[in-house]
Backbone as a chain_set.jsonl record, in Angstrom:
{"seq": "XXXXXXXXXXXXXXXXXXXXXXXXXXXXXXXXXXXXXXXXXXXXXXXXXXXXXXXXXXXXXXXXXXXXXXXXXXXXXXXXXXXXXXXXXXXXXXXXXXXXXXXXXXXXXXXXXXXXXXXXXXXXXXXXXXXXXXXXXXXXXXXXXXXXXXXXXXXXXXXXXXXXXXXXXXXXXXXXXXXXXXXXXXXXXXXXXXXXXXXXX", "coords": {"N": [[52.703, 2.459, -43.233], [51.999, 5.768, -42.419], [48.898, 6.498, -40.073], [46.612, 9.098, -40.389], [44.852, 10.126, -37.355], [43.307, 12.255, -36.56], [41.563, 12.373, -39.12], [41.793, 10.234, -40.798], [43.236, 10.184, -42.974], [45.934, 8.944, -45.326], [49.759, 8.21, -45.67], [52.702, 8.038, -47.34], [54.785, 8.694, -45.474], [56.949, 9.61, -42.686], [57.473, 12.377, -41.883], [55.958, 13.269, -44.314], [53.464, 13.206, -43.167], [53.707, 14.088, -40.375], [53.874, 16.699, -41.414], [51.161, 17.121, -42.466], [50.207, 16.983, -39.79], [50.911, 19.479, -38.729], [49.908, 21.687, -41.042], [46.544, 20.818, -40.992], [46.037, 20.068, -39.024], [46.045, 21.46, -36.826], [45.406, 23.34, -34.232], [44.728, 21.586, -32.743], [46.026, 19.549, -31.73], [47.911, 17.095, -29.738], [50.498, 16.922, -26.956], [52.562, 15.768, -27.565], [52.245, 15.229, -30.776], [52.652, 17.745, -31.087], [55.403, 18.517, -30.779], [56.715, 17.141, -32.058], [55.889, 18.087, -34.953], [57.068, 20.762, -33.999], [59.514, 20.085, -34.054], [60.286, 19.038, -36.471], [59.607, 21.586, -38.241], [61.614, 22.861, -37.192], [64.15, 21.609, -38.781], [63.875, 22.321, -40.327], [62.58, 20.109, -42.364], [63.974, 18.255, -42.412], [65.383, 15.321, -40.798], [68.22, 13.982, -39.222], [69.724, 11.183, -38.641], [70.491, 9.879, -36.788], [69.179, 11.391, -34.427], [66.218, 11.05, -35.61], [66.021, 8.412, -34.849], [66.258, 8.106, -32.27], [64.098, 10.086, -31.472], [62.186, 8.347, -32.628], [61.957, 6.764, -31.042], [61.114, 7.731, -28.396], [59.189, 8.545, -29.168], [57.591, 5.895, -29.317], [57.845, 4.528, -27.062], [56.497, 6.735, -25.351], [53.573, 6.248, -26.383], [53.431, 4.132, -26.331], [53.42, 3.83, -22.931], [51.127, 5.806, -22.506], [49.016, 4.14, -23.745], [49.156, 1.659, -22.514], [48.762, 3.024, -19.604], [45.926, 3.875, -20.107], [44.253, 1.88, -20.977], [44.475, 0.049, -18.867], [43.026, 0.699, -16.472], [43.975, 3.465, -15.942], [42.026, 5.666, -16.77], [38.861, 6.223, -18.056], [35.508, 5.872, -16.99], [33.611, 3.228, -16.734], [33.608, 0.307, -16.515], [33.944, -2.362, -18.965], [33.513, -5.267, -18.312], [32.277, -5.442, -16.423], [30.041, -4.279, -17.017], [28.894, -5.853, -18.301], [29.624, -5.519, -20.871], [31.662, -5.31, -23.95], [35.262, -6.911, -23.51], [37.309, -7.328, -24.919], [39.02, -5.247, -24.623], [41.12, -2.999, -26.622], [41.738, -4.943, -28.376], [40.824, -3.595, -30.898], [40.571, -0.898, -33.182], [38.069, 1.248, -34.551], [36.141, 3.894, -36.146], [34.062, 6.275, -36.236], [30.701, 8.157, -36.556], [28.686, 10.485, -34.719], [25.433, 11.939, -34.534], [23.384, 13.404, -32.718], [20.29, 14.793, -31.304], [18.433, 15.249, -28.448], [15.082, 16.159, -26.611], [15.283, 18.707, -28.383], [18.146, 19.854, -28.215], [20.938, 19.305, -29.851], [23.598, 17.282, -29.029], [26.724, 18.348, -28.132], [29.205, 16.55, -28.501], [32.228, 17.043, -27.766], [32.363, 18.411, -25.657], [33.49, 18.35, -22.498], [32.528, 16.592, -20.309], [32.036, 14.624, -22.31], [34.201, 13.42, -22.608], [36.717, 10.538, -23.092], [35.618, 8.804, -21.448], [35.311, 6.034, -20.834], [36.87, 2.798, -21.612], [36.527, 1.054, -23.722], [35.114, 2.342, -25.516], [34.874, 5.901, -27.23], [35.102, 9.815, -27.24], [37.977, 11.663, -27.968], [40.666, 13.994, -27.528], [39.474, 16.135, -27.544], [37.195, 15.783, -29.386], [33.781, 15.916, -30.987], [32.287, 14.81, -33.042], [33.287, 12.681, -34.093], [33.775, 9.674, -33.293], [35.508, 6.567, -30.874], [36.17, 3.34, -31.056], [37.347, 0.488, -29.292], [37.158, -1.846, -28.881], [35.953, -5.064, -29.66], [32.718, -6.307, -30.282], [31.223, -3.411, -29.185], [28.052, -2.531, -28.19], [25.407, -0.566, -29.445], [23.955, 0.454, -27.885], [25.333, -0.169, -25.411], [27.481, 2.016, -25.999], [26.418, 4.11, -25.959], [25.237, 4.43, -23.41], [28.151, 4.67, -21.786], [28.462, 7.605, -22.072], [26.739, 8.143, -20.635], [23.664, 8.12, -22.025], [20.752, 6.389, -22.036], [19.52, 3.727, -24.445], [16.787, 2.5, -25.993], [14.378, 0.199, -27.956], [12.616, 2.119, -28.501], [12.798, 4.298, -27.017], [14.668, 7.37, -25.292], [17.042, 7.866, -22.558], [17.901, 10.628, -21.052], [19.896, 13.272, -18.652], [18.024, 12.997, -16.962], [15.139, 12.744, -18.571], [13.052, 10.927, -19.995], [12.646, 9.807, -23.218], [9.763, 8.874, -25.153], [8.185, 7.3, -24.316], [5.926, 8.726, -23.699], [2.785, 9.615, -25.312], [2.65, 10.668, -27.918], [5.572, 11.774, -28.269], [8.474, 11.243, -29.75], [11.121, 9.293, -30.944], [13.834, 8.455, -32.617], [16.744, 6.177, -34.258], [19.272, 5.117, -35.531], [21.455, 3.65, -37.694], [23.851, 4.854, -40.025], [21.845, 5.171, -41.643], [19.806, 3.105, -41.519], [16.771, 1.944, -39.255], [17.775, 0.356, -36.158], [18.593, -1.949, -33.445], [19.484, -1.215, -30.156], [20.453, -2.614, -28.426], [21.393, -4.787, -29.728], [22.832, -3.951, -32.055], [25.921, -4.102, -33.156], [28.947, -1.803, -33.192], [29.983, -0.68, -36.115], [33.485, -0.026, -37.879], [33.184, 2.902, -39.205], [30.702, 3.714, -39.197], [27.515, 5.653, -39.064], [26.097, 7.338, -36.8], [22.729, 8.125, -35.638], [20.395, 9.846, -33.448], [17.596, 10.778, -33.037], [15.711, 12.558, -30.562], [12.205, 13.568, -29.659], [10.128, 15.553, -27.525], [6.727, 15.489, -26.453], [4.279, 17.869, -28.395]], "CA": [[52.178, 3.689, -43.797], [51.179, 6.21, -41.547], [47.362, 7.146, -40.74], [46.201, 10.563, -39.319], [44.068, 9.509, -35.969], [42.356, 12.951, -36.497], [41.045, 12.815, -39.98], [42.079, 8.891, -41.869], [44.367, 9.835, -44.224], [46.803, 7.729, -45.266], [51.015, 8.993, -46.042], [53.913, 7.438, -47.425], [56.009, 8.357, -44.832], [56.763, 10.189, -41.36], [57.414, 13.564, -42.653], [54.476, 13.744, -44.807], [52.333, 12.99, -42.163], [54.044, 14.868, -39.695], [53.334, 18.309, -42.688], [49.932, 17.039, -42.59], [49.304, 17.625, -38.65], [50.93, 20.696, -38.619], [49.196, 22.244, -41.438], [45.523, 20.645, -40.959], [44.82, 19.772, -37.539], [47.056, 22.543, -35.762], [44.7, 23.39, -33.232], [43.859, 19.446, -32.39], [47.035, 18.281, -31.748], [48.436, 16.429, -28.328], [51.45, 17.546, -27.117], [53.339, 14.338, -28.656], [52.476, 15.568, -31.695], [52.788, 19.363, -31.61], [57.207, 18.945, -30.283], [57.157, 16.366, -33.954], [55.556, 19.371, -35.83], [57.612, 21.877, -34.039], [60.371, 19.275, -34.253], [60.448, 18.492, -38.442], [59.557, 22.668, -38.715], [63.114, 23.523, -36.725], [65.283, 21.554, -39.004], [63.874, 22.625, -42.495], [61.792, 18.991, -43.008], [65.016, 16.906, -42.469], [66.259, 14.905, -40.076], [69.616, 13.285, -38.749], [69.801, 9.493, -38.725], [70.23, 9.259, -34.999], [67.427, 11.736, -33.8], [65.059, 10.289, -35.81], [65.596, 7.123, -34.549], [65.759, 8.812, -30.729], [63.072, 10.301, -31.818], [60.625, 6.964, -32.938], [62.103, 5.784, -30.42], [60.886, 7.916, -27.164], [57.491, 8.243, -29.023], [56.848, 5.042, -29.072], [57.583, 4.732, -25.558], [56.088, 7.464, -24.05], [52.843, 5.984, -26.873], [53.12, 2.723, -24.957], [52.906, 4.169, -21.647], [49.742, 6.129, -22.312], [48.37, 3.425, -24.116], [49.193, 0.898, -20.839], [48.007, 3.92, -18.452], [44.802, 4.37, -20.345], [43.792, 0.689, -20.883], [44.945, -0.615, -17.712], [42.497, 1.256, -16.011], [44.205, 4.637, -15.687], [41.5, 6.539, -18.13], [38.065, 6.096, -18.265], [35.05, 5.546, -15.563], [33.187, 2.17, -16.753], [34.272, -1.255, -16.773], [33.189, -2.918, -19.612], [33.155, -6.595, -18.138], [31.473, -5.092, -14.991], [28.907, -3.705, -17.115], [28.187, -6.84, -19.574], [30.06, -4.813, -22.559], [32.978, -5.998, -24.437], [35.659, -7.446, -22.538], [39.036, -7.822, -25.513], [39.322, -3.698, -24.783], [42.786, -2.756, -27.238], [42.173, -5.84, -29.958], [40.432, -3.157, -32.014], [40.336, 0.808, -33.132], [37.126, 1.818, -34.829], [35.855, 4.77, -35.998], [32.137, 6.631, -36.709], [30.33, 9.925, -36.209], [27.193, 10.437, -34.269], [24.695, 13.278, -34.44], [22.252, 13.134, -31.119], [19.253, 15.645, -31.087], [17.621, 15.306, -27.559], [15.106, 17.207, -26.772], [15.285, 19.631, -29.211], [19.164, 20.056, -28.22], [21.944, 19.244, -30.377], [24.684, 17.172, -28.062], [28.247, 18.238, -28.372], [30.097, 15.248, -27.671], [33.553, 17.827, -27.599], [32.337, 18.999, -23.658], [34.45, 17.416, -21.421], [31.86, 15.545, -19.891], [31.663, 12.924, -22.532], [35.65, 12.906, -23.536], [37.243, 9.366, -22.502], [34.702, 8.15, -20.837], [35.317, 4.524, -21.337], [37.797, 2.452, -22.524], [36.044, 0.324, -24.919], [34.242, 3.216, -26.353], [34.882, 7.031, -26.135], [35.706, 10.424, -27.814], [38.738, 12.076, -27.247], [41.353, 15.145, -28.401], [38.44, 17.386, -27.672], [36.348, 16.476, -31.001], [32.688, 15.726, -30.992], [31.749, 14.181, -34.146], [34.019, 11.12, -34.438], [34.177, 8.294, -32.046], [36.725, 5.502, -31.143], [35.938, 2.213, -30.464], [38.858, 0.105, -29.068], [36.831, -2.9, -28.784], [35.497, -6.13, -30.054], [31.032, -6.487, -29.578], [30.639, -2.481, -28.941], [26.74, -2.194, -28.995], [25.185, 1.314, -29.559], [23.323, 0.577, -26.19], [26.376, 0.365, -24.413], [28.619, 3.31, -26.591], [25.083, 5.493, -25.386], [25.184, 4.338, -21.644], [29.126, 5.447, -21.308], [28.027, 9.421, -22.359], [25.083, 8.709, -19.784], [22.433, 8.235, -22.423], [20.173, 5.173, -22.164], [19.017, 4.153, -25.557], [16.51, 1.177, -26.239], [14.128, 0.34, -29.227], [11.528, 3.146, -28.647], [13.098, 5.374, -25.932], [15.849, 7.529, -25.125], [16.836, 8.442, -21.399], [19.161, 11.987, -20.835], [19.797, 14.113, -18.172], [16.894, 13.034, -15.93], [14.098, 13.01, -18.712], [12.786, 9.681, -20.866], [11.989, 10.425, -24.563], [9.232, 8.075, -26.111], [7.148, 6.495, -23.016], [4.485, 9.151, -23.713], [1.989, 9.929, -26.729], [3.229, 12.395, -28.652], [6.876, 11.823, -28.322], [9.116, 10.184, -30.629], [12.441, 8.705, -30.831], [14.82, 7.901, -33.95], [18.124, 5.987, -33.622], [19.579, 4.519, -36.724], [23.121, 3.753, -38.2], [24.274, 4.166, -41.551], [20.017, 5.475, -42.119], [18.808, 2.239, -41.234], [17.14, 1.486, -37.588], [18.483, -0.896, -35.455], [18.143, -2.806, -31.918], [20.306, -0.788, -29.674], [20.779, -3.347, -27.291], [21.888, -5.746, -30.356], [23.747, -4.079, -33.214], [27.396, -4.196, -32.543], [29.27, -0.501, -34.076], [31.364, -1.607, -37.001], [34.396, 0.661, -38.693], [32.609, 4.174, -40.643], [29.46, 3.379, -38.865], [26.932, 7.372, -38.945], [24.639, 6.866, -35.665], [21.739, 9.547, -35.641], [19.925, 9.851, -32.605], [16.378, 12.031, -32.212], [14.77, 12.154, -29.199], [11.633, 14.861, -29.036], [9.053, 15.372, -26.798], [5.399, 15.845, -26.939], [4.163, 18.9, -28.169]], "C": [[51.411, 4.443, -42.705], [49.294, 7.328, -41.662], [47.277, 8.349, -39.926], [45.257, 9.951, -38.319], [42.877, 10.689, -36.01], [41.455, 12.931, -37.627], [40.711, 11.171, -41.287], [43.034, 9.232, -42.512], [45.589, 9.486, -44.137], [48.592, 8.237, -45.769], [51.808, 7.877, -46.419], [54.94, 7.566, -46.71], [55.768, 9.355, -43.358], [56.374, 11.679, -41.379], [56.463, 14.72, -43.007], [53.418, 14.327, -43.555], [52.035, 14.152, -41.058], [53.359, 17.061, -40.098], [52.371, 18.148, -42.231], [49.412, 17.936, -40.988], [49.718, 18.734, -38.624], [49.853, 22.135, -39.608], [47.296, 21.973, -41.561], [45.218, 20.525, -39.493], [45.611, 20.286, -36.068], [47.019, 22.616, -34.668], [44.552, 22.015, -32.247], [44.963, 18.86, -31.362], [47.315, 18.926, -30.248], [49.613, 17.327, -28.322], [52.54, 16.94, -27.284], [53.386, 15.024, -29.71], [52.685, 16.808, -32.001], [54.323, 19.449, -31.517], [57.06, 17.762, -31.991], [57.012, 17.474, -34.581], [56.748, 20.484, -35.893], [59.288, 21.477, -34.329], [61.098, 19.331, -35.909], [60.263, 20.471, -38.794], [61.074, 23.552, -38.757], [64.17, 22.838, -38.027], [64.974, 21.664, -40.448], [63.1, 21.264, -43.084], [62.607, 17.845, -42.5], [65.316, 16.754, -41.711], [67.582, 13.777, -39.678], [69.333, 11.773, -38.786], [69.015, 9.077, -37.065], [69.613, 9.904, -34.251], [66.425, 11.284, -34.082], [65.014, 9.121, -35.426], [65.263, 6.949, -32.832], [64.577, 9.153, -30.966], [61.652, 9.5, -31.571], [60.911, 6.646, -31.488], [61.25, 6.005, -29.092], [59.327, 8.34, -27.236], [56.671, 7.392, -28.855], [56.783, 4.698, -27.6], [56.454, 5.384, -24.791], [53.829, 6.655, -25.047], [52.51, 4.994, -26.32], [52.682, 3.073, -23.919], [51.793, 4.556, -21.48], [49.117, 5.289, -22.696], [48.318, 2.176, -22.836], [48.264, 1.673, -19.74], [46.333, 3.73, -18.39], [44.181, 2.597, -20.302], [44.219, -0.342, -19.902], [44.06, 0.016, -16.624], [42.85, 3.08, -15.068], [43.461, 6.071, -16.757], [39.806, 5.77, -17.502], [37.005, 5.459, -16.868], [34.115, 4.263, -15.575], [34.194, 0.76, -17.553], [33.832, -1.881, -17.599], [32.597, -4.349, -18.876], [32.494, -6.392, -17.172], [29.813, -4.345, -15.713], [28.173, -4.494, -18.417], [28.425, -6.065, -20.652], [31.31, -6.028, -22.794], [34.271, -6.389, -23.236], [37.274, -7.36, -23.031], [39.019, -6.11, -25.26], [40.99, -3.805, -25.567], [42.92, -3.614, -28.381], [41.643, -4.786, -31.097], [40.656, -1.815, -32.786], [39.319, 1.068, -34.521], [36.668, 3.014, -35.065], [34.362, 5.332, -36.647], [31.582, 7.646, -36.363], [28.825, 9.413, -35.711], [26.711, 11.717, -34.246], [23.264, 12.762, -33.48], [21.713, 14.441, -31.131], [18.39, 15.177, -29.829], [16.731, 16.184, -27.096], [15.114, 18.504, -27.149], [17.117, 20.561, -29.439], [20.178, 19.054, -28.759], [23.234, 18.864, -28.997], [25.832, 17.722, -28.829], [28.865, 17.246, -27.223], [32.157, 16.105, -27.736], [33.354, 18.157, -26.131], [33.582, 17.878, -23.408], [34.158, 15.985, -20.526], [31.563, 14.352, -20.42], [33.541, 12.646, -23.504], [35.82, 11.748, -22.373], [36.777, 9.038, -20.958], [34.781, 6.619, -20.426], [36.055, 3.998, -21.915], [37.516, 1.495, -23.714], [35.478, 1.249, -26.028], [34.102, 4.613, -25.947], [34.837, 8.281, -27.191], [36.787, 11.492, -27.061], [39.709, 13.216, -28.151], [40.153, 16.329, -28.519], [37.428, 17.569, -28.762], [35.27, 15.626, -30.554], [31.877, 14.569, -31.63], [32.084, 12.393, -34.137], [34.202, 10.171, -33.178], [34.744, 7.22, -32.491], [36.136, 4.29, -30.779], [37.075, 1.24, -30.508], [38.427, -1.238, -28.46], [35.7, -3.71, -29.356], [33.547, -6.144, -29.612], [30.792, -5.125, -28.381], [29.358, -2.421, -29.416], [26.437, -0.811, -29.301], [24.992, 1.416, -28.363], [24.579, 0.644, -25.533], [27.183, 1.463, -24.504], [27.891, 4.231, -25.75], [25.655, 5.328, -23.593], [26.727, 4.929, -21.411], [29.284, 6.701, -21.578], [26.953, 9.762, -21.654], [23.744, 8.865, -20.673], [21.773, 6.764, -22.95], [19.239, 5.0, -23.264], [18.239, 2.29, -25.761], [15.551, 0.911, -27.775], [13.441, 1.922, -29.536], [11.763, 3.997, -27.313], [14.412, 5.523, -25.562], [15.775, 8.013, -23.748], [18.036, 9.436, -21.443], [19.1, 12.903, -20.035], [18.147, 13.867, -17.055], [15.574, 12.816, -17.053], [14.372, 11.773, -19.864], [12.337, 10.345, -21.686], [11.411, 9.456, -25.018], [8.272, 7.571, -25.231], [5.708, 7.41, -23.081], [4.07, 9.308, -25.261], [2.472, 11.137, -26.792], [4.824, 12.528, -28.942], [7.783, 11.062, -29.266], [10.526, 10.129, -30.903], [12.659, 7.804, -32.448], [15.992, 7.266, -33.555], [17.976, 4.561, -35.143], [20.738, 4.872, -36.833], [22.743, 3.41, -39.387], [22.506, 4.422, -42.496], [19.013, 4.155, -42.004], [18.13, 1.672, -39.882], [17.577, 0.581, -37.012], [18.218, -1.218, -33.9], [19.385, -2.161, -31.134], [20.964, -1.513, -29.339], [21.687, -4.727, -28.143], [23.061, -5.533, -31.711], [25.246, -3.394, -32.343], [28.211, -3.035, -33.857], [30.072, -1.144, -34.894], [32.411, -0.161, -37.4], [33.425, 1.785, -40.06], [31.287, 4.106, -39.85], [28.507, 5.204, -38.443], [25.775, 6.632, -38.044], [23.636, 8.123, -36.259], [20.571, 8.736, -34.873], [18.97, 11.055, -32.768], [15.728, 11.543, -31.391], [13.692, 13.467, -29.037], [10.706, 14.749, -28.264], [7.889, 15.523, -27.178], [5.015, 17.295, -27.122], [4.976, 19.969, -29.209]], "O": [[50.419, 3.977, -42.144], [48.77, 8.129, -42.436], [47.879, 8.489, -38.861], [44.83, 8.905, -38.806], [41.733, 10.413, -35.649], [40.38, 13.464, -37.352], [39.872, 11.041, -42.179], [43.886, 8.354, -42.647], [46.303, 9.628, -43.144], [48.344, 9.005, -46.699], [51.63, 6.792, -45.866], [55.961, 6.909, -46.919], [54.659, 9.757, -43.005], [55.294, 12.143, -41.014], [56.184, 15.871, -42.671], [52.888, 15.393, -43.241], [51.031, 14.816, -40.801], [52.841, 18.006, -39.502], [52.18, 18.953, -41.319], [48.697, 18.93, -40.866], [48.75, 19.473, -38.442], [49.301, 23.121, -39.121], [46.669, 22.842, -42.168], [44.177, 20.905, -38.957], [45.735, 19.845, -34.925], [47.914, 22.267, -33.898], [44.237, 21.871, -31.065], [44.826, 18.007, -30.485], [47.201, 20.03, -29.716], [49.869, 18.189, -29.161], [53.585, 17.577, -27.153], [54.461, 15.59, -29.908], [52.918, 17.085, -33.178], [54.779, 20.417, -32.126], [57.642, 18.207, -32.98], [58.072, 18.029, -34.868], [57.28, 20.992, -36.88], [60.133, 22.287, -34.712], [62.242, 19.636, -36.246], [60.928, 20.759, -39.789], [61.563, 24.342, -39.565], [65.091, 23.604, -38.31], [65.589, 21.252, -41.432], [62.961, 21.264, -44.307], [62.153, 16.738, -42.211], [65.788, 17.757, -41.176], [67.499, 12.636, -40.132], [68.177, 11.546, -39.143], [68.039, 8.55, -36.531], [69.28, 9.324, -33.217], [65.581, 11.01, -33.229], [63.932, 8.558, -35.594], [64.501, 6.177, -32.251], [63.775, 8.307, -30.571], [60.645, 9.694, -30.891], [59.976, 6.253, -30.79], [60.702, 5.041, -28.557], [58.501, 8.482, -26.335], [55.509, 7.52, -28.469], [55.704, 4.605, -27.015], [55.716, 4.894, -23.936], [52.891, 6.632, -24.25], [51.401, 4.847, -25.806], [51.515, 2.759, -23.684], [51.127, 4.057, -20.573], [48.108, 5.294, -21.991], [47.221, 1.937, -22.33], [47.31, 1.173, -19.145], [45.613, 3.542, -17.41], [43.596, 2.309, -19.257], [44.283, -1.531, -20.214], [44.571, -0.263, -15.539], [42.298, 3.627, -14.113], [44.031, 7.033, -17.27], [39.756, 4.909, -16.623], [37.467, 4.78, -15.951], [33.687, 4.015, -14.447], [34.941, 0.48, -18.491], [32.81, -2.351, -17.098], [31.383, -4.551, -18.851], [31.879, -7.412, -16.863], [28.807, -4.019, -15.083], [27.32, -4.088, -19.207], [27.498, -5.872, -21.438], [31.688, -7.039, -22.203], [34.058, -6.069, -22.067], [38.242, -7.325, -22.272], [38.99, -5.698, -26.419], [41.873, -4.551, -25.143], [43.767, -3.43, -29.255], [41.992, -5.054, -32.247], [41.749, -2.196, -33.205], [39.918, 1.071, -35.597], [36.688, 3.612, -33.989], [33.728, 4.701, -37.492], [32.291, 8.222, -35.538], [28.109, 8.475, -36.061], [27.475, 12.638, -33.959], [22.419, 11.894, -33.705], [22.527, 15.351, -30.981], [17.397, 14.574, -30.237], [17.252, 17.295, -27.002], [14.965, 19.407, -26.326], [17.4, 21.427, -30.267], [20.291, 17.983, -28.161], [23.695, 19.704, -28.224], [25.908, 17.577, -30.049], [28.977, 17.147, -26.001], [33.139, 15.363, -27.733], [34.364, 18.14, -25.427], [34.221, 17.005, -23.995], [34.81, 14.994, -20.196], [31.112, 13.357, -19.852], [33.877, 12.014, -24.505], [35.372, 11.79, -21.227], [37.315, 9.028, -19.85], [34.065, 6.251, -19.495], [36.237, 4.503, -23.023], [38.37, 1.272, -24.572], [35.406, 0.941, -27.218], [33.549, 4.933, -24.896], [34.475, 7.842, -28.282], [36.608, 12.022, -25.964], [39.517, 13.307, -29.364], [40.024, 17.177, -29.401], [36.898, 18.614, -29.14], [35.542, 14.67, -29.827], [31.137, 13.73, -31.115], [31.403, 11.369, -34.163], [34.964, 10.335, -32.224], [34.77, 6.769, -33.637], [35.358, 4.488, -29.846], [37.735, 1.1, -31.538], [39.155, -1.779, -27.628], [34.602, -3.187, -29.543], [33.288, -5.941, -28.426], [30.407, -5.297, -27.225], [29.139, -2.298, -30.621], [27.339, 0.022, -29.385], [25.591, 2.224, -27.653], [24.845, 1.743, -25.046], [27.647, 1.986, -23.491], [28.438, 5.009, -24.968], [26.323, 6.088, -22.893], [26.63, 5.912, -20.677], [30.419, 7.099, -21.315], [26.305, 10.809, -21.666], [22.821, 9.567, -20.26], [22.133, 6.147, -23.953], [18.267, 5.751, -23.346], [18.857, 1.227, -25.701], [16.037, 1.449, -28.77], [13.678, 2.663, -30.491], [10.788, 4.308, -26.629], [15.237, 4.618, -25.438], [14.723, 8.566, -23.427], [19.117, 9.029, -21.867], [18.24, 13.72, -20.363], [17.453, 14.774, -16.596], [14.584, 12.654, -16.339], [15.428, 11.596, -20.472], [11.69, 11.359, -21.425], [12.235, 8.688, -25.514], [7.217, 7.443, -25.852], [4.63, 6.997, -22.654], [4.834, 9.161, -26.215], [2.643, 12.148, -26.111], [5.248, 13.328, -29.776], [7.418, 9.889, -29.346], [11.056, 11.221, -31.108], [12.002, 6.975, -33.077], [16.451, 7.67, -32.487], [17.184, 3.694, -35.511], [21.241, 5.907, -36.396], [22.008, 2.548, -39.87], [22.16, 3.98, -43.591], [17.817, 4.129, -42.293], [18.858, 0.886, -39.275], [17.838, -0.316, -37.814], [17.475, -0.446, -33.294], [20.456, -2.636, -31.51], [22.143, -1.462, -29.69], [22.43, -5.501, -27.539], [23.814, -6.363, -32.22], [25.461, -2.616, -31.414], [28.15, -3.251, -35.067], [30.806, -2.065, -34.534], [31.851, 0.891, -37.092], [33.145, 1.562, -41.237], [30.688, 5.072, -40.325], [28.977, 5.861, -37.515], [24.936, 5.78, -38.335], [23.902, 8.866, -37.203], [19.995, 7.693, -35.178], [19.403, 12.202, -32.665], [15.222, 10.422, -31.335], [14.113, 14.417, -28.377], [10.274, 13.597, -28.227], [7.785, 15.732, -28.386], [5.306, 18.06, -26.203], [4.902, 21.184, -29.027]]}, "num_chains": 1, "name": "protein.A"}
């Protein structure tokens, strides 16, 4: 049964699915999936026996290859096992939204600067909100450190400036609304981070 990668939902078949990205996540889509779209739009919904099976066939391929490229170290700029993170990168796929206030600024995790970052832990397709995790004992502390933001019980570090080390300042960081040990809770499947970091003053 196929799932949407941009959104969860779930289809009975290729087709469907296929409808789905074209009419919801238009803008979004790879360019794998925009020649399917423009693909299933050219022949009226239906297709032939033996394209569609050309078809599966050279997506899954070319789906392998990036998936080899990217987790083989052709993608992303930290090593997990080099940096005491997870280590099975690919046994898993995870997903969870974070909202980060540093500062008094609102991150967008859509920049460029924090797409596929990491292969254990990243966001990618240009969206902000939702993050992947593609491995086994992702902490928060480490998801934070591959976007460059160092996160411990009572302080956040970003961009050159520590949030919490002085009076007056204060730091939030909770999943799911409850706090947690950066350095110890491991992200699970649906998991809502929320990060504040403000200063004094």
């Amino acid at each position: 049964m196929p799932e949407c990668e941009h959104c969860g939902a779930s289809f009975d078949d290729e087709d469907a699915y296929v409808r789905h990205l074209g009419d919801e996540h238009a803008d979004d889509l790879g360019p794998i999936e925009s020649r399917r779209v423009a693909e299933l739009e050219s022949d009226g919904g239906g297709r032939d026996a033996v394209m569609y099976g050309a078809g599966l066939g050279a997506l899954a391929l070319g789906g392998l290859l990036a998936y080899l490229l990217f987790f083989s170290g052709g993608a992303g700029t930290t090593d997990p096992s080099a940096a005491g993170g997870p280590t099975d990168v690919g046994s898993v796929h995870y997903h969870g939204t974070i909202n980060a206030t540093i500062g008094g600024q609102q991150l967008d995790f859509s920049r460029q600067q924090f797409q596929l970052q990491d292969r254990a832990f990243h966001f990618e397709n240009g969206q902000g909100q939702r993050w992947h995790a593609h491995a086994k004992g992702v902490t928060l502390a480490y998801a934070m450190q591959t976007l460059g933001i160092n996160v411990t019980d009572d302080t956040v570090a970003y961009d050159g400036t520590t949030y919490g080390d002085d009076p007056g300042e204060s730091v939030t960081i909770t999943v799911n609304g409850e706090p947690v040990t950066p350095s110890e809770y491991v992200l699970q499947q649906g998991d809502r981070v929320r990060i504040v970091a403000n200063a004094s003053g």
